[in-house]
C-alpha positions as CSV (number, residue, x, y, z in Angstrom):
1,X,0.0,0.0,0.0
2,X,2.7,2.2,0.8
3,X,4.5,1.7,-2.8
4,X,1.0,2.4,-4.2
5,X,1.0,5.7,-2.8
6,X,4.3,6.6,-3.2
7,X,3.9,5.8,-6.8
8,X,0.6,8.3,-7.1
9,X,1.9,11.2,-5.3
10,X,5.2,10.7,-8.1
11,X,2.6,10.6,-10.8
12,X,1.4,13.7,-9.4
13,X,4.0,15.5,-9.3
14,X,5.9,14.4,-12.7
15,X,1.6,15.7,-14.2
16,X,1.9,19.1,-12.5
17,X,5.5,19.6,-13.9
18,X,4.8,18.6,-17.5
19,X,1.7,20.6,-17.2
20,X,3.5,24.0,-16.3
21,X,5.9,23.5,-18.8
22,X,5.9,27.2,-21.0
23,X,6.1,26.5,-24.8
24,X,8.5,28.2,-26.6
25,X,7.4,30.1,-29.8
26,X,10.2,31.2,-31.8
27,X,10.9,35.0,-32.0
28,X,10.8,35.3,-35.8
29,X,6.9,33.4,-36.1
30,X,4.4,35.8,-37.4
31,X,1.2,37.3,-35.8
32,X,-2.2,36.6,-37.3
33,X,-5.8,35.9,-37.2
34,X,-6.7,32.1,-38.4
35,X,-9.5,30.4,-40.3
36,X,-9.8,26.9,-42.0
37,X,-11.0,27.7,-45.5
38,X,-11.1,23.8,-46.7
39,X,-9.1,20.6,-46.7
40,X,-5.3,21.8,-46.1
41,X,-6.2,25.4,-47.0
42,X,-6.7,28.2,-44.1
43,X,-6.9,32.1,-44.2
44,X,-4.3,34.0,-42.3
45,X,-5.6,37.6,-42.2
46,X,-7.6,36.9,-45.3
47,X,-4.8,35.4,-47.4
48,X,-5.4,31.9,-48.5
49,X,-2.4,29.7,-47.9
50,X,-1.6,26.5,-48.0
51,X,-0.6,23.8,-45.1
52,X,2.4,22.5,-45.7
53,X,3.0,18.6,-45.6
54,X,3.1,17.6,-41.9
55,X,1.8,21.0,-40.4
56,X,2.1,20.9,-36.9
57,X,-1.4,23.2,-35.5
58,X,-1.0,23.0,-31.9
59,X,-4.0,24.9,-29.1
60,X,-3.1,27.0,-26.2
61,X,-2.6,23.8,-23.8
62,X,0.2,23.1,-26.7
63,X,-2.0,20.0,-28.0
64,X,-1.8,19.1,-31.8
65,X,-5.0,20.0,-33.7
66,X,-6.4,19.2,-37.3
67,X,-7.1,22.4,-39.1
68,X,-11.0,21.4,-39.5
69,X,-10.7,22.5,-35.3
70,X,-9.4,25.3,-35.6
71,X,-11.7,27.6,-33.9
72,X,-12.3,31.3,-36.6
73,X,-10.7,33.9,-36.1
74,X,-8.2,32.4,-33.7
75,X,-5.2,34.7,-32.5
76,X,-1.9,32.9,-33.5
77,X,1.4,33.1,-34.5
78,X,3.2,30.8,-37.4
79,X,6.1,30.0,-39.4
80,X,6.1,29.6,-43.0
81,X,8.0,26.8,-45.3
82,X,10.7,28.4,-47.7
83,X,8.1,27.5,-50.1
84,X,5.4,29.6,-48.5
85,X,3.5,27.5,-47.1
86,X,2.3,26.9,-43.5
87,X,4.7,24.7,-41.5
88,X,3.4,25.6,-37.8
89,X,1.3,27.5,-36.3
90,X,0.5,27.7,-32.6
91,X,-3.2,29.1,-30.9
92,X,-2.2,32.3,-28.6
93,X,-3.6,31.9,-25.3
94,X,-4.9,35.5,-23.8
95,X,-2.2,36.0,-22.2
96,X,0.6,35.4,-25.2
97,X,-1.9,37.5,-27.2
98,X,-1.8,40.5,-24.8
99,X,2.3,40.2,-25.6
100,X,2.0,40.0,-29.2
């Protein structure tokens, strides 16, 4: 019994320290507003672009999305492929889009 609980309270605490874990956005991503057009397609401040292959979308707990759950007009920031198209893109929580 006591192995049990020592092994919950570790769970515990390893959970708490993953979950205040700050993501990193890198410096040179770009601020936008986000919409899923269709398929792989979304609209970043009304442009159309293009998702590249093996997007990463990821939501303000830092979870990856598909684009169809991406909610409109979602505050975010993203880097683009040298091709143009979108390579990642990460949801802003309120905080991070106070910053912005």
């Amino acid at each position: 019994m006591r192995l049990l609980r020592l092994l919950v309270g570790g769970v515990l605490v390893w959970a708490q320290g993953a979950h205040a874990q700050a993501r990193t956005i890198p410096e040179q991503a770009k601020a936008g507003e986000i919409r899923h057009v269709q398929d792989m397609i979304v609209s970043i401040d009304g442009v159309a672009l293009r998702l590249a292959p093996g997007a990463q979308i990821r939501d303000q707990s830092n979870r990856l999305m598909v684009p169809a759950a991406l909610p409109p007009g979602a505050q975010v920031k993203y880097l683009l492929s040298d091709e143009g198209l979108v390579r990642q893109v990460w949801i802003l929580t309120p905080e991070e889009a106070v910053k912005q």
